[in-house]
VOLOKOL-656625 format. One record per residue (C-alpha): residue in three letters; residue number from 1; chain; y, x, z. Coordinates in steps of 0.5 Angstrom, whole numbers, plus 2048, in hexadecimal, padded with zeros to 3 digits. Each point is the difference from the previous one (the first is absolute). Example, Ala and Ser with C-alpha at 12.3 -4.5 7.8 and 13.67 -1.06 7.14 Angstrom:
# residues 2
<atom res="Ala" n="1" chain="A" y="7F7" x="819" z="810"/>
<atom res="Ser" n="2" chain="A" y="807" x="802" z="7FE"/>
//
This chain:
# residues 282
<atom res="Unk" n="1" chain="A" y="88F" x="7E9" z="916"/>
<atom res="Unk" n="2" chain="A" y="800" x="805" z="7FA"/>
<atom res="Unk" n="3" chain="A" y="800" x="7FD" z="7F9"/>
<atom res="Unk" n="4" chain="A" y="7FC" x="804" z="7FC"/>
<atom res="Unk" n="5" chain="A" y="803" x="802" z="7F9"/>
<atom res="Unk" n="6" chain="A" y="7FC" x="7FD" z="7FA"/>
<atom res="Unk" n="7" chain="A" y="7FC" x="804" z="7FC"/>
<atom res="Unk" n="8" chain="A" y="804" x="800" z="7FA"/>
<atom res="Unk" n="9" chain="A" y="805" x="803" z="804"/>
<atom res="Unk" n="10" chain="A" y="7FC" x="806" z="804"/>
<atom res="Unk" n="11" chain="A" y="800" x="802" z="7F8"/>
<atom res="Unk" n="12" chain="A" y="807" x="801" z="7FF"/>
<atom res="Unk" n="13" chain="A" y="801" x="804" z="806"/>
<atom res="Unk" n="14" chain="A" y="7FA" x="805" z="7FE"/>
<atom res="Unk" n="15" chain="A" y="802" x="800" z="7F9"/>
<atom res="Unk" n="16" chain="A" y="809" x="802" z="803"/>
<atom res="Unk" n="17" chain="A" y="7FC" x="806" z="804"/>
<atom res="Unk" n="18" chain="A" y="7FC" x="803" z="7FC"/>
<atom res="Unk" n="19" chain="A" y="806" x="800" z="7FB"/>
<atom res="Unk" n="20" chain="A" y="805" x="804" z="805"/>
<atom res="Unk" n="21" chain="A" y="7FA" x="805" z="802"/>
<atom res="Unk" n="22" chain="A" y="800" x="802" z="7F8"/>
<atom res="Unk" n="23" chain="A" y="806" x="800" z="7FF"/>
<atom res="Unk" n="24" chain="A" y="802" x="805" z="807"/>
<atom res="Unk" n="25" chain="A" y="7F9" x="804" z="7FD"/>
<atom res="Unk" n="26" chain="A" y="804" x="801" z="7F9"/>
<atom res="Unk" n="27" chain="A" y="806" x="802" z="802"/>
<atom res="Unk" n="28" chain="A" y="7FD" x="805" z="805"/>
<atom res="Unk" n="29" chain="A" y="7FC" x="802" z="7FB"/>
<atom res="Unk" n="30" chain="A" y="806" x="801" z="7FB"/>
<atom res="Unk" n="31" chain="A" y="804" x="804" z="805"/>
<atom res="Unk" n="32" chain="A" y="7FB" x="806" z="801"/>
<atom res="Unk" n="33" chain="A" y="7FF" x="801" z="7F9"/>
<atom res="Unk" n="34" chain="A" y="807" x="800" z="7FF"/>
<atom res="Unk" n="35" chain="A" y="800" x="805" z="806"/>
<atom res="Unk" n="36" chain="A" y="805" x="7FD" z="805"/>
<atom res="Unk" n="37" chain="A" y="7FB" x="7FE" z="806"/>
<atom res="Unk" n="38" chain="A" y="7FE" x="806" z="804"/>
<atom res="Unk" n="39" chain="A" y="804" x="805" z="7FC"/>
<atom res="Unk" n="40" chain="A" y="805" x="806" z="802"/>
<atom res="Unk" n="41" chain="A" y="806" x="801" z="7FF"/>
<atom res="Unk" n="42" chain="A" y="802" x="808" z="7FE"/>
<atom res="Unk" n="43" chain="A" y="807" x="802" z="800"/>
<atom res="Unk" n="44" chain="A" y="801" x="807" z="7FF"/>
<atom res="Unk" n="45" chain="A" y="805" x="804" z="803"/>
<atom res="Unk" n="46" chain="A" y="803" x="806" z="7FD"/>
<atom res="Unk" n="47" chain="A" y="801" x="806" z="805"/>
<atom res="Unk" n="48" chain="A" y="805" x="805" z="7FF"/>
<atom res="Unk" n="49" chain="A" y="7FE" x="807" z="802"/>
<atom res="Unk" n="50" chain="A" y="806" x="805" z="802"/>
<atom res="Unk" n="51" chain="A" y="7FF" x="806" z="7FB"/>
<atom res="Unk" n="52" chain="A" y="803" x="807" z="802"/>
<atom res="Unk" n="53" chain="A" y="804" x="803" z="7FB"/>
<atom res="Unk" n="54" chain="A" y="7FC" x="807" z="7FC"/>
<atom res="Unk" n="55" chain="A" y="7FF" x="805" z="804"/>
<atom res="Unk" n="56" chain="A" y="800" x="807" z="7FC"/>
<atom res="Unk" n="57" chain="A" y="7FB" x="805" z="805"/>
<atom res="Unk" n="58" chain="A" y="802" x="806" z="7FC"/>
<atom res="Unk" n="59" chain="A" y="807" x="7FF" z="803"/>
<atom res="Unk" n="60" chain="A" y="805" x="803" z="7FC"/>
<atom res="Unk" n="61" chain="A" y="7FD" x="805" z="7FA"/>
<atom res="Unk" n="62" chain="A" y="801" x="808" z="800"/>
<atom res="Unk" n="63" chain="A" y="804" x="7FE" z="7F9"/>
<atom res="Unk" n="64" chain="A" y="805" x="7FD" z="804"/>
<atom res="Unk" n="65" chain="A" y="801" x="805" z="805"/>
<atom res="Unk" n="66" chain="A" y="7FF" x="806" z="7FB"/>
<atom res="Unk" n="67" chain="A" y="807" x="7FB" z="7FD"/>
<atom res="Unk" n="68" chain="A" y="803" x="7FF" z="806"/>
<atom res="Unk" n="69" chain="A" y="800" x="807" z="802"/>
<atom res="Unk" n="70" chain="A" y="802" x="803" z="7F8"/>
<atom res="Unk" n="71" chain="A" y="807" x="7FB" z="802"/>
<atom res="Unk" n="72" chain="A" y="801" x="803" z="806"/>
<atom res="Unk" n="73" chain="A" y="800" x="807" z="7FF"/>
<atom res="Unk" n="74" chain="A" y="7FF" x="802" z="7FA"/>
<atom res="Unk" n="75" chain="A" y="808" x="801" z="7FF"/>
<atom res="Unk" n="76" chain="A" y="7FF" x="806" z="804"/>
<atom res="Unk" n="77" chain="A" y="7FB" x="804" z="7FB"/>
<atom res="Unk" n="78" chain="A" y="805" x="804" z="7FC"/>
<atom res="Unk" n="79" chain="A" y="7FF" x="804" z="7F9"/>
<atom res="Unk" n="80" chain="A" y="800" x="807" z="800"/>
<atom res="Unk" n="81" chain="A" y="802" x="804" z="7F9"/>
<atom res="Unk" n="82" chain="A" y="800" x="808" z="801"/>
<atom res="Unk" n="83" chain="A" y="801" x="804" z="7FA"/>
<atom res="Unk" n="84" chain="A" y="7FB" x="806" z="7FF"/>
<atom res="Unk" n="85" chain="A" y="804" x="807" z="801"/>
<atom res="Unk" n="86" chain="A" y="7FA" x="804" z="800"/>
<atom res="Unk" n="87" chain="A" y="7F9" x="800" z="7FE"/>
<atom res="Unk" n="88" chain="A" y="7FB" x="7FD" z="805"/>
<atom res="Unk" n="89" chain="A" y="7F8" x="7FE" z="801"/>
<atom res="Unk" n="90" chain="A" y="7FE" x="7FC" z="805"/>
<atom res="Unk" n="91" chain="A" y="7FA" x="7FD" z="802"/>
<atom res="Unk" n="92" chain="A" y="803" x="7FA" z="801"/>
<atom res="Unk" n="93" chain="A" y="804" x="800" z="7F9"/>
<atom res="Unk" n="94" chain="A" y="7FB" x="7FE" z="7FA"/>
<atom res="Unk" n="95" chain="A" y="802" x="807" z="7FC"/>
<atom res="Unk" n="96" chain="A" y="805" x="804" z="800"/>
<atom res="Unk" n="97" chain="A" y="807" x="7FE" z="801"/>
<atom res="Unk" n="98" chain="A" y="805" x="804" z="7FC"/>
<atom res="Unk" n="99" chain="A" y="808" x="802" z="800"/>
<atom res="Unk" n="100" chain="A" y="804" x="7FA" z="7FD"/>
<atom res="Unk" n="101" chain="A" y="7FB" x="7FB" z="801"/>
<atom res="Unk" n="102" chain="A" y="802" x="7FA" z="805"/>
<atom res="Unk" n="103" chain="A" y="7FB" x="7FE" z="806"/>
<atom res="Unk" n="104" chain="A" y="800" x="7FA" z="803"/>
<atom res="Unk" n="105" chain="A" y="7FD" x="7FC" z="806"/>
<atom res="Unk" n="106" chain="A" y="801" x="7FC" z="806"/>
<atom res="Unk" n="107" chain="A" y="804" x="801" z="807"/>
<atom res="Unk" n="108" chain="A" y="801" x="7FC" z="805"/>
<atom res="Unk" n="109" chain="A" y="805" x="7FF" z="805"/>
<atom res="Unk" n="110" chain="A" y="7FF" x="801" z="807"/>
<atom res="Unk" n="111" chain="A" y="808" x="800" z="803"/>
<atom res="Unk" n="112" chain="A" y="806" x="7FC" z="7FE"/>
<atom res="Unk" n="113" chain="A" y="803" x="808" z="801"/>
<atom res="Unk" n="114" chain="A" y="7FD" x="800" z="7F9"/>
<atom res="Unk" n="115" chain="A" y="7F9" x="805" z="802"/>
<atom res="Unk" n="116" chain="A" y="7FB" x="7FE" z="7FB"/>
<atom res="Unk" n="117" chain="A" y="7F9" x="803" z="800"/>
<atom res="Unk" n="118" chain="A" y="7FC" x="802" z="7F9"/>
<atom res="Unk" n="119" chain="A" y="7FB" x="804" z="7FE"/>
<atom res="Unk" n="120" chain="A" y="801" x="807" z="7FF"/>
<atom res="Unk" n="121" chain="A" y="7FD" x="801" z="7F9"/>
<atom res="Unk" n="122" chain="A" y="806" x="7FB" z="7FE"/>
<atom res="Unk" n="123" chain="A" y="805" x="804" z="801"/>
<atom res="Unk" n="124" chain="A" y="7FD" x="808" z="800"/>
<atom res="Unk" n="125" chain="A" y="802" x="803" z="7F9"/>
<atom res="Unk" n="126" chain="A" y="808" x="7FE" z="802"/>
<atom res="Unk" n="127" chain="A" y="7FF" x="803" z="807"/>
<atom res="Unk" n="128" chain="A" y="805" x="806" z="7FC"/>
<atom res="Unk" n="129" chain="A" y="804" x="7FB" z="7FB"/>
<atom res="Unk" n="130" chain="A" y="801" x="7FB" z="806"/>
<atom res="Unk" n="131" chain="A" y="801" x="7FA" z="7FB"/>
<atom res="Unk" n="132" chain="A" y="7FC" x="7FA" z="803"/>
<atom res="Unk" n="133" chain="A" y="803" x="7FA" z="801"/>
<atom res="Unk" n="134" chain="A" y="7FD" x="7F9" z="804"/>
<atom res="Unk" n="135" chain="A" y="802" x="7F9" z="7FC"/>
<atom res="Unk" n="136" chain="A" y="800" x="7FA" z="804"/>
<atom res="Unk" n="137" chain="A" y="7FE" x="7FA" z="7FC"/>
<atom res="Unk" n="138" chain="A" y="805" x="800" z="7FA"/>
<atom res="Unk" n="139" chain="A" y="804" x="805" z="804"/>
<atom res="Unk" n="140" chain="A" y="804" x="806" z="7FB"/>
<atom res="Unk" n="141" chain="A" y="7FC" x="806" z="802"/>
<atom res="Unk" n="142" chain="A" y="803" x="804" z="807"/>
<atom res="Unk" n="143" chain="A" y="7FF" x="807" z="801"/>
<atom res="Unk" n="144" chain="A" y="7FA" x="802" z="805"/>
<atom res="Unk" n="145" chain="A" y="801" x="805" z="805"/>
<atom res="Unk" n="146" chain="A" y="7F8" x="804" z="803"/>
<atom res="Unk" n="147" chain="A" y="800" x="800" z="807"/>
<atom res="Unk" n="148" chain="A" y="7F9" x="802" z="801"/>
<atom res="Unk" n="149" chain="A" y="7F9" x="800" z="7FC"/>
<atom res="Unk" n="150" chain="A" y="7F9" x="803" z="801"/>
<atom res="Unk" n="151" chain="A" y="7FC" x="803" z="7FB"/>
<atom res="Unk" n="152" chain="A" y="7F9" x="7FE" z="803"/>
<atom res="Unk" n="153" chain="A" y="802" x="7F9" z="802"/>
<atom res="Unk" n="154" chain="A" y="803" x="7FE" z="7FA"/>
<atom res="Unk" n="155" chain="A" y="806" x="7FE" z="804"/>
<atom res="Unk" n="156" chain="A" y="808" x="800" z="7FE"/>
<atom res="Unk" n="157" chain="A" y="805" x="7FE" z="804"/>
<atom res="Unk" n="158" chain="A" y="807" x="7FE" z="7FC"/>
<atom res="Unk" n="159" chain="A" y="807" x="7FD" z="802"/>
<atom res="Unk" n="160" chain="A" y="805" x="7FB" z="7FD"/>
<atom res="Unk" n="161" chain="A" y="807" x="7FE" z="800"/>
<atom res="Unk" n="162" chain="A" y="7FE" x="7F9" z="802"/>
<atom res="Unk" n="163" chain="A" y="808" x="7FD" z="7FD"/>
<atom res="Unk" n="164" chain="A" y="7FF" x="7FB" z="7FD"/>
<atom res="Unk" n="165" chain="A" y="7F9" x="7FE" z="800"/>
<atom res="Unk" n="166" chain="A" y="800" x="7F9" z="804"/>
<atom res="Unk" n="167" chain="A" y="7FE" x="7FE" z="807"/>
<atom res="Unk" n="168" chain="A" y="7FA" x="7FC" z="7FD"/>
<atom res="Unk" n="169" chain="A" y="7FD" x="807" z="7FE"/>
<atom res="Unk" n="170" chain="A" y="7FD" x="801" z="807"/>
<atom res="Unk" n="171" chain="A" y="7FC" x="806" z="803"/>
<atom res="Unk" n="172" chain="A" y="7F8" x="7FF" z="800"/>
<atom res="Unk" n="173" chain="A" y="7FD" x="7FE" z="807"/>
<atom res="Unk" n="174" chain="A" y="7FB" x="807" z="802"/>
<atom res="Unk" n="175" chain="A" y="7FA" x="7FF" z="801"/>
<atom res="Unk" n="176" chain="A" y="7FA" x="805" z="804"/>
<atom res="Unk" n="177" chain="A" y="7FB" x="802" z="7FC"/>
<atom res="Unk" n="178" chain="A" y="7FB" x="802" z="806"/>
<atom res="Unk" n="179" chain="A" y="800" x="7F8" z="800"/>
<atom res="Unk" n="180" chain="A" y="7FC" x="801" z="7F9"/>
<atom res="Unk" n="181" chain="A" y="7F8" x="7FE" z="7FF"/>
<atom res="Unk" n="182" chain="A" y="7FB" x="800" z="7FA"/>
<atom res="Unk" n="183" chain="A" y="801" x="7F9" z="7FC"/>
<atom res="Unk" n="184" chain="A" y="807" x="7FF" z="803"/>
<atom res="Unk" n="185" chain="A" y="804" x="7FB" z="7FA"/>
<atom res="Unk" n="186" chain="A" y="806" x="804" z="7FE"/>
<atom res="Unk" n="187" chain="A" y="806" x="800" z="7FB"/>
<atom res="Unk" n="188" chain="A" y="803" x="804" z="7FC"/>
<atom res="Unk" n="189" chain="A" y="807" x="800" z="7FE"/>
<atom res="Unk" n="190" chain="A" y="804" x="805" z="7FA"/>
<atom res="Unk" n="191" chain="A" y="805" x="800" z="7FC"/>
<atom res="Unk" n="192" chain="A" y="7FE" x="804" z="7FA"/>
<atom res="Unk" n="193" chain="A" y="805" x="7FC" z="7FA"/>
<atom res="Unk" n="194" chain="A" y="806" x="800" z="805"/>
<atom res="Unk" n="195" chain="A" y="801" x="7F9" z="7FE"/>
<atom res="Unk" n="196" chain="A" y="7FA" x="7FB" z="802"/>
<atom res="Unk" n="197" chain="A" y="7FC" x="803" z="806"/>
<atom res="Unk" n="198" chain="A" y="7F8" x="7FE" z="7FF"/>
<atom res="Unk" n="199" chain="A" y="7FC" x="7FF" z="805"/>
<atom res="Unk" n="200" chain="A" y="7F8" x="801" z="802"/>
<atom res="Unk" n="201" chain="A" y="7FC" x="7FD" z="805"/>
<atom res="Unk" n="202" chain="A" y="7F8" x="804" z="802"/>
<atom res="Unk" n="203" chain="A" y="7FE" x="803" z="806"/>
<atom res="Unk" n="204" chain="A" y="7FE" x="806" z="804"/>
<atom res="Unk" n="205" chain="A" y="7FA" x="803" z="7FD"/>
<atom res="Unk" n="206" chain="A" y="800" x="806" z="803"/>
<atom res="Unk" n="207" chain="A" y="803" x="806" z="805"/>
<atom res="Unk" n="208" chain="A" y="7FF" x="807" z="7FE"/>
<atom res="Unk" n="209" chain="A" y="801" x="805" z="805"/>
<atom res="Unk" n="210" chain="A" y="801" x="804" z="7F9"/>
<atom res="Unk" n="211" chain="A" y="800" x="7FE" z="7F9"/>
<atom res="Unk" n="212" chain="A" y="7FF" x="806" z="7FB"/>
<atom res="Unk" n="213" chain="A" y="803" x="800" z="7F8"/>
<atom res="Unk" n="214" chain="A" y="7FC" x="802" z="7FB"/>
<atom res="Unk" n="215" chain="A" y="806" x="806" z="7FF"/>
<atom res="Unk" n="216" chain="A" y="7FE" x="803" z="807"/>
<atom res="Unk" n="217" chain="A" y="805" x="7FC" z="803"/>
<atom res="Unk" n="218" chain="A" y="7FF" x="7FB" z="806"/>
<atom res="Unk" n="219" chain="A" y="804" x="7FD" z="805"/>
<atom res="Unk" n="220" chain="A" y="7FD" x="7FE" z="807"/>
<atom res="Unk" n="221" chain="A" y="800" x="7F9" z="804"/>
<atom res="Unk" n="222" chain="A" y="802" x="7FC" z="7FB"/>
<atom res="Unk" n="223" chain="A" y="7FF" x="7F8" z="7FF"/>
<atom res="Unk" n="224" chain="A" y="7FC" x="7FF" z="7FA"/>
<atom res="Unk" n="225" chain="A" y="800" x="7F9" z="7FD"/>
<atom res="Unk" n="226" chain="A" y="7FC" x="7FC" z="7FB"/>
<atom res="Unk" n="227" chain="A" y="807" x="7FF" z="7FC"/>
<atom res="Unk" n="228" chain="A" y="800" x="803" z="7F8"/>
<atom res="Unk" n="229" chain="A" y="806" x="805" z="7FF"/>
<atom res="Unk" n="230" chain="A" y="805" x="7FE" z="7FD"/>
<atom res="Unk" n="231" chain="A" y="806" x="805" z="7FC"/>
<atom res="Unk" n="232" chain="A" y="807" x="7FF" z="805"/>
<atom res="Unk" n="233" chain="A" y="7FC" x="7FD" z="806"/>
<atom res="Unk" n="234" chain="A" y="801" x="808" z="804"/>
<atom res="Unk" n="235" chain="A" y="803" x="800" z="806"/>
<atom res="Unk" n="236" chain="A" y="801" x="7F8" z="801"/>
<atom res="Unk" n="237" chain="A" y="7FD" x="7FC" z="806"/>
<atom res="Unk" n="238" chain="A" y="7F9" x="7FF" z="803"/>
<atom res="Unk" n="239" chain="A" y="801" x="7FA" z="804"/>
<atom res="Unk" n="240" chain="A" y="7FC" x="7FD" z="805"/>
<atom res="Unk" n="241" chain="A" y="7FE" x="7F8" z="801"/>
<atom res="Unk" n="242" chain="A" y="807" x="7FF" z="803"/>
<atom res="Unk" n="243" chain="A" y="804" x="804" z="7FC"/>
<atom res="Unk" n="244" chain="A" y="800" x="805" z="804"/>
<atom res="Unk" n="245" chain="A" y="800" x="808" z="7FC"/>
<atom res="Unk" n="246" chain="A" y="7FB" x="804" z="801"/>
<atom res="Unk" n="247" chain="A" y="7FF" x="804" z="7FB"/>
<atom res="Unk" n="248" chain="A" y="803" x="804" z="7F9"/>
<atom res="Unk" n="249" chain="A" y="7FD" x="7FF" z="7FA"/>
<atom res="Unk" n="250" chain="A" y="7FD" x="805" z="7FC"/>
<atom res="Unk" n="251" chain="A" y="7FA" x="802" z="7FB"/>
<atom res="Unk" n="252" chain="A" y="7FC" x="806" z="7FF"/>
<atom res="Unk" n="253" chain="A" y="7FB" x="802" z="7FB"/>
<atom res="Unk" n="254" chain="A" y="7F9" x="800" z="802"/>
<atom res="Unk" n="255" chain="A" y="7F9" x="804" z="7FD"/>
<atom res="Unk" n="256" chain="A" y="7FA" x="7FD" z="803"/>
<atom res="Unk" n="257" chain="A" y="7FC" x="805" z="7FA"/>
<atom res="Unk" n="258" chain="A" y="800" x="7FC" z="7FA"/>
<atom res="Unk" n="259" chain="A" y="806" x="7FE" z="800"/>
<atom res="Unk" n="260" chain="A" y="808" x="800" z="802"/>
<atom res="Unk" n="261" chain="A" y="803" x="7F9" z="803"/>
<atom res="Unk" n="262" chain="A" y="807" x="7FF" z="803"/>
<atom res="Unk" n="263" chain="A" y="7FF" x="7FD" z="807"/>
<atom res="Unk" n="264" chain="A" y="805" x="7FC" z="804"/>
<atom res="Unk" n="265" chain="A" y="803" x="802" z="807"/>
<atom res="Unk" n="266" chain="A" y="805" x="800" z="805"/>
<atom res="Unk" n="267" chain="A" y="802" x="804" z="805"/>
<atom res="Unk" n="268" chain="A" y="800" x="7FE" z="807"/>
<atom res="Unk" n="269" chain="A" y="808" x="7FE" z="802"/>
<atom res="Unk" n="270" chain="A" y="7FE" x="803" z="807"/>
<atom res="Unk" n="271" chain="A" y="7FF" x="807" z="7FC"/>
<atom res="Unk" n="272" chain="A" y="807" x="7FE" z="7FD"/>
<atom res="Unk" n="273" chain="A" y="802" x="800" z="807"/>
<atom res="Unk" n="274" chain="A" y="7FE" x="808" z="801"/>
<atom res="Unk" n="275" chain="A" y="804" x="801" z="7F9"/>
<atom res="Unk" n="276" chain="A" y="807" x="7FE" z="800"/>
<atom res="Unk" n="277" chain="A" y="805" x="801" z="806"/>
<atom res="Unk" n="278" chain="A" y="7FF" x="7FC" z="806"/>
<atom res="Unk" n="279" chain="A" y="804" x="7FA" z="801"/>
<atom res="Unk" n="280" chain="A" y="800" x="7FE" z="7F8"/>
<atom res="Unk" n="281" chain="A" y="7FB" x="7FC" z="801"/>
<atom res="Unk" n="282" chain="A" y="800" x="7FA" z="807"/>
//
């Protein structure tokens, strides 16, 4: 037999149990506003990205290059001085050159047995006194010898003694000039002060079967290039992208009807080649 609690305790028990529902109510209630139950917990994790050193797609500059090649061969660009014996007007002189005066230009060696290419009109008024010397660097003058030249191709021939100029002073690689083409880059070396050689870079603007002077002059199959003449820089080398040469510079004036203008060019070193005597040039 079950004794059933008195009213006044059935009260109690009620009033205990209500009071622990409340109590879990509040304090469930508590924890949502304050957003621990039913939250996420977010860590963030860096993530490290392998990045590749800059890539230059331009590769190495023609800046670098034209520098790279002045370097290597422009101590084989000599400065040429003849002092004018006899009177001489040439389409490739601007005026007249007369006795007593002094021209100048540039050479480049070809052979360490002292053969030197130049242009022509450099050395035409000392032909009869023979007085052209070749200066390497700040090397003293050294006399000159004509072995041969043409007239018509701007083209010149010379030979030094090569005692005492320094092996670090090399002949210049040859090129074919029949490997050329129309918006080729060339540079173009000379020696025109006799100290610090210059250096210019353009390229190829047009191969003229003839280029006609403004005094009834021309020369054929020549290399012209977008280069401005500068004084000095006849008979330096025309070089190719490899530094290869392919031609010797010159300049000619031109008249297109309203007017005259020198223009640049070099003659090809294949026409070099039929020039001077056979073997000189490897």
């Amino acid at each position: 037999m079950h004794d059933t609690p008195p009213e006044s305790m059935r009260g109690v028990l009620w009033s205990h149990l209500l009071a622990s529902v409340l109590g879990g109510l509040i304090v469930a209630g508590a924890l949502l506003a304050f957003g621990v139950v039913g939250a996420r917990h977010t860590e963030t994790v860096p993530i490290n990205y392998a990045t590749a050193p800059p890539v230059n797609p331009a590769g190495p500059t023609a800046g670098s290059a034209v520098a790279s090649t002045y370097l290597d061969e422009s101590p084989g660009v000599v400065q040429v001085r003849a002092i004018v014996g006899r009177r001489v007007t040439s389409p490739f002189v601007a005026g007249t050159e007369r006795p007593g005066t002094v021209a100048t230009g540039s050479g480049v060696l070809i052979s360490r047995q002292g053969y030197i290419i130049t242009a022509f009109h450099v050395i035409e008024g000392a032909l009869a006194s023979d007085r052209i010397t070749v200066s390497f660097n700040t090397d003293t003058a050294r006399r000159a010898e004509v072995v041969e030249y043409s007239q018509p191709n701007d083209v010149a021939l010379l030979r030094v003694s090569m005692r005492g100029v320094s092996r670090r002073i090399r002949p210049l690689p040859v090129g074919n000039s029949r490997s050329v083409g129309v918006g080729d880059a060339i540079i173009a070396l000379a020696n025109p002060y006799g100290v610090e050689r210059t250096v210019a870079s353009g390229i190829v603007a047009s191969l003229q079967p003839e280029l006609a002077g403004a005094d009834g002059g021309s020369i054929a199959d020549v290399i012209e290039t977008d280069l401005s003449p500068a004084p000095g820089a006849s008979g330096g080398p025309l070089l190719d992208g490899n530094g290869d040469v392919i031609g010797i510079e010159s300049a000619l004036e031109v008249s297109d009807g309203s007017g005259r203008f020198p223009v640049s060019f070099a003659v090809p070193i294949n026409t070099v080649r039929t020039i001077i005597p056979r073997g000189v040039l490897p």
